[in-house]
C-alpha positions as CSV (number, residue, x, y, z in Angstrom):
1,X,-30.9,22.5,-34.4
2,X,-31.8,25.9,-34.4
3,X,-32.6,28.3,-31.8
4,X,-35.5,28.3,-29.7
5,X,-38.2,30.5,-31.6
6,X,-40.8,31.2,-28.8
7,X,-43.8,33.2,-30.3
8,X,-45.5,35.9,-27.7
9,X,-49.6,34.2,-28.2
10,X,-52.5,36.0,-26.8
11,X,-54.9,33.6,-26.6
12,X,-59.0,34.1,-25.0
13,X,-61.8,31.9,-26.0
14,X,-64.6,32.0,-23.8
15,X,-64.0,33.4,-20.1
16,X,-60.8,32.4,-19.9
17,X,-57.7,34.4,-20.3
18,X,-53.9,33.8,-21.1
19,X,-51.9,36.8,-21.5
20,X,-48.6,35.7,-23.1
21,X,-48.1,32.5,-23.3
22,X,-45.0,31.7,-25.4
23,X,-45.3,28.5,-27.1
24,X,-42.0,26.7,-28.8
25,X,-42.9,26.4,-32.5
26,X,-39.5,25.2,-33.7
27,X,-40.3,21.4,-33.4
28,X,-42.6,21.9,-36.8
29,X,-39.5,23.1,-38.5
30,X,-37.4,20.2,-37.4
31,X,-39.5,17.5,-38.1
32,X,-40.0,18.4,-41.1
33,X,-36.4,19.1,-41.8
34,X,-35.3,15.8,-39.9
35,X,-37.8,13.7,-42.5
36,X,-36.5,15.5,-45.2
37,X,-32.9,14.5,-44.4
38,X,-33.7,10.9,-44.2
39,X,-34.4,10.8,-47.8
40,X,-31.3,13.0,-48.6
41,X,-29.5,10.6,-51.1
42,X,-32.1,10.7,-53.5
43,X,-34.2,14.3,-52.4
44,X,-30.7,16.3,-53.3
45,X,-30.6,16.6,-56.7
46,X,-34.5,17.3,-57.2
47,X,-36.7,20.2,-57.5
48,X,-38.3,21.9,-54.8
49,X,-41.8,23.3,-55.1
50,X,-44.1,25.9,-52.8
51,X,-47.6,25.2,-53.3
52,X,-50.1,27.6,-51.6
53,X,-54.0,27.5,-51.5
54,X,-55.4,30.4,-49.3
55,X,-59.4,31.0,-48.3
56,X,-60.6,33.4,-46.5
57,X,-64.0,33.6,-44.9
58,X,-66.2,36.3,-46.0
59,X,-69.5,38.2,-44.1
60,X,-70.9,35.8,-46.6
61,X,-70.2,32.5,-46.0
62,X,-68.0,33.0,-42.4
63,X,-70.9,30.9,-40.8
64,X,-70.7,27.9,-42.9
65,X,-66.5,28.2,-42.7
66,X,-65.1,25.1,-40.7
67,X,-61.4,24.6,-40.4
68,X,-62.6,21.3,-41.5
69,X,-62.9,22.4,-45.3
70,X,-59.4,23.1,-45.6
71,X,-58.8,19.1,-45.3
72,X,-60.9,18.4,-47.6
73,X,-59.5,20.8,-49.9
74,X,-55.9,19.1,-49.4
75,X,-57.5,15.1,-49.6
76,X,-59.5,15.8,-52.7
77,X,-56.5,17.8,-54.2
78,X,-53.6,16.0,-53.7
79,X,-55.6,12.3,-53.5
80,X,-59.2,12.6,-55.2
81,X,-60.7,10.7,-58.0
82,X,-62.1,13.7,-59.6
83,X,-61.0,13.3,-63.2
84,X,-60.8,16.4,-65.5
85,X,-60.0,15.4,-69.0
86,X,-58.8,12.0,-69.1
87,X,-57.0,12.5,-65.7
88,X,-57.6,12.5,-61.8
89,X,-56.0,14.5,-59.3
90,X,-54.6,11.6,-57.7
91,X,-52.8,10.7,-61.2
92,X,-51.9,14.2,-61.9
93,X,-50.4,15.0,-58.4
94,X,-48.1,11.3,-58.4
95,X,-47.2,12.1,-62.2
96,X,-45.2,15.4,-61.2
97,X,-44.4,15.1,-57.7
98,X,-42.7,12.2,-55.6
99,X,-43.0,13.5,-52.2
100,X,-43.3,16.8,-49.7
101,X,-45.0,18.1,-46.8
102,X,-48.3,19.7,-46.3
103,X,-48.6,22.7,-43.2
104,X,-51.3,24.7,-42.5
105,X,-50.4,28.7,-41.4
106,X,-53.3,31.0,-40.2
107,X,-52.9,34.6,-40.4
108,X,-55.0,37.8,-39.5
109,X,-53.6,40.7,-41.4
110,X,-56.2,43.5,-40.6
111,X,-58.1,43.8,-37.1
112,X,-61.3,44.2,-38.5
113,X,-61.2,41.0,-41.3
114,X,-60.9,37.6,-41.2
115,X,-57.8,35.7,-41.2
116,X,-56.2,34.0,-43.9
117,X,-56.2,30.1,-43.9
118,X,-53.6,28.9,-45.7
119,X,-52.7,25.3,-47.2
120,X,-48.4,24.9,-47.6
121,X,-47.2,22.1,-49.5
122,X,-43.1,21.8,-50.2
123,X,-42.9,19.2,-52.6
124,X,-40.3,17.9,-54.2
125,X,-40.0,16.4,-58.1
126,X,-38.1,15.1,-60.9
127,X,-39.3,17.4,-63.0
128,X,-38.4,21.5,-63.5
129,X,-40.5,24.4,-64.7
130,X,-43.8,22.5,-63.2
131,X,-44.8,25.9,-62.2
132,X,-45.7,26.5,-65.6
133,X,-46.9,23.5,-66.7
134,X,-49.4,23.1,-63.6
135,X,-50.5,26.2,-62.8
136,X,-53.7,26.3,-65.5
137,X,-54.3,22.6,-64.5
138,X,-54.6,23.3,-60.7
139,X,-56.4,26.4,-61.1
140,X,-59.2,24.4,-62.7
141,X,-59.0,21.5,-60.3
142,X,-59.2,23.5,-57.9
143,X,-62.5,25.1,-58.9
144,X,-64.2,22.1,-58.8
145,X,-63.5,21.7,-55.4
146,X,-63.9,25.2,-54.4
147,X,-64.0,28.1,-56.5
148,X,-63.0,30.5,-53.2
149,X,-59.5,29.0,-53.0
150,X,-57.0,31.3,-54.3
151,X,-53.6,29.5,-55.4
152,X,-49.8,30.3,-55.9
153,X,-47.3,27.9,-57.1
154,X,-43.4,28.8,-57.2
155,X,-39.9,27.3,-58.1
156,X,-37.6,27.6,-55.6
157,X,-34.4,25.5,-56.8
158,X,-32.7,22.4,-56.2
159,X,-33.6,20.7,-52.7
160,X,-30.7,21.9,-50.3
161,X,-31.9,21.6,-46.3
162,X,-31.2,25.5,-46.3
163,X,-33.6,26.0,-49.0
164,X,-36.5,23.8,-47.4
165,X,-36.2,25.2,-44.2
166,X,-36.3,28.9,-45.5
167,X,-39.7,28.1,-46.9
168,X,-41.6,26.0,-44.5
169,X,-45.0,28.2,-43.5
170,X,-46.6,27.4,-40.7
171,X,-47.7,30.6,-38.6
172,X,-50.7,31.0,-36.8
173,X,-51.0,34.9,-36.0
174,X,-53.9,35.9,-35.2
175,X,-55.3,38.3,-32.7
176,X,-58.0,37.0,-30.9
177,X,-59.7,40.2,-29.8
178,X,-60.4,40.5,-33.0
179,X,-63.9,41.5,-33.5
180,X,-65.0,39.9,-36.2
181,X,-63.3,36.7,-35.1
182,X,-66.2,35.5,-32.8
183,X,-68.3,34.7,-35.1
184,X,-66.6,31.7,-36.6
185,X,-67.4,30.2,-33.5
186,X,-65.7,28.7,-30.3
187,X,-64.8,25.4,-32.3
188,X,-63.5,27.8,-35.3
189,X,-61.3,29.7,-32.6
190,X,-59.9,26.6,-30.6
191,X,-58.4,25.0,-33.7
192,X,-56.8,28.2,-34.2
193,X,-55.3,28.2,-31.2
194,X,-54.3,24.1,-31.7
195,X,-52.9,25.3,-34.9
196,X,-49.5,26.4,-33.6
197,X,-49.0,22.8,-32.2
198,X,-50.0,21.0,-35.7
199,X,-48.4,18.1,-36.7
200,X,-47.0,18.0,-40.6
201,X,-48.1,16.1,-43.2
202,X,-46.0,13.9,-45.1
203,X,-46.9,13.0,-48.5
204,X,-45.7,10.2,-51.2
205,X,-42.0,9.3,-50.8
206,X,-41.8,10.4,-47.2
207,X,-45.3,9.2,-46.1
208,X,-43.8,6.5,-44.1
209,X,-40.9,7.8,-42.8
210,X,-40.9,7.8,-38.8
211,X,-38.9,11.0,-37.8
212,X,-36.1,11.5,-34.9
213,X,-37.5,14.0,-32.8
């Protein structure tokens, strides 16, 4: 177990005010490490994948934006019947990958924007190179689901625990005096906030697996 990370939050929604709380975000980390272990006999000699799909509201479209969207995104990726070519997502995502974990990290860079929602899948395959292979297939899949995501896919090696935990993203930074934040709304804001207590998703191989802590 590692040490106690405690993240300084400012949090205000509404007319009431919290000036630092510190809120323990390590248990993320170790469940998903813990699950991950479970699965160690056969997880150790695969490869191990960061998936990320960002969006980012614009003065545009910030008033249709619902944190909402970004589960969709995930469900229709990862588990959708859209077919391009002869193939669905569902087939396409089960054909390279047999398991991983899905996090969500919010992030607001610059005062005076809005911040960056971000999908994080670590999965884990058979497979190596499927950066390169995928890449141009996700990018287009992803389009049909929403043309604002923007997507990065990396290698990082065979699975080791060290390596996983190195690359699990799940921050939620954000300053909530941020003007612009507002107007994503007061249900917009709170789920922010509940952000930094999110539970993982497991996916495929380690779906069912009940963690230990």
């Amino acid at each position: 177990m590692e040490t106690l990370n405690n993240t300084q939050v400012y949090y205000s929604l509404g007319n009431e005010y919290t000036d630092y709380d510190l809120v323990d975000t390590n248990h993320i980390r170790d469940m998903i490490v813990d699950r991950f272990q479970k699965q160690k006999s056969i997880i150790n000699d695969k490869h191990l994948y960061k998936i990320q799909l960002s969006i980012t509201p614009t003065r545009i479209d910030y008033h249709e934006f619902d944190i909402d969207i970004l589960q969709d995104i995930s469900r229709r990726l990862t588990n959708g019947m859209s077919v391009l070519g002869t193939m669905s997502n569902r087939t396409l995502w089960n054909s390279n990958f047999l398991g991983g974990v899905r996090t969500i990290s919010i992030v607001d860079d610059d005062l005076n924007d809005y911040p960056v929602f971000s999908l994080n899948f670590l999965m884990y395959s058979e497979y190596d190179n499927l950066d390169m292979k995928l890449m141009k297939q996700l990018v287009l899949r992803l389009k049909m689901i929403n043309p604002s995501v923007k997507i990065s896919i990396k290698y990082l090696g065979r699975y080791t625990p060290e390596l996983l935990s190195s690359n699990i993203e799940y921050r939620t930074e954000v300053e909530y005096n941020n003007p612009v934040l507002s107007k994503l709304g007061d249900k917009t804001i709170d789920d922010i906030f509940n952000n930094q207590f999110q539970r993982p998703r497991f996916i495929g191989e380690l779906y069912k697996l009940k963690p230990s802590i």
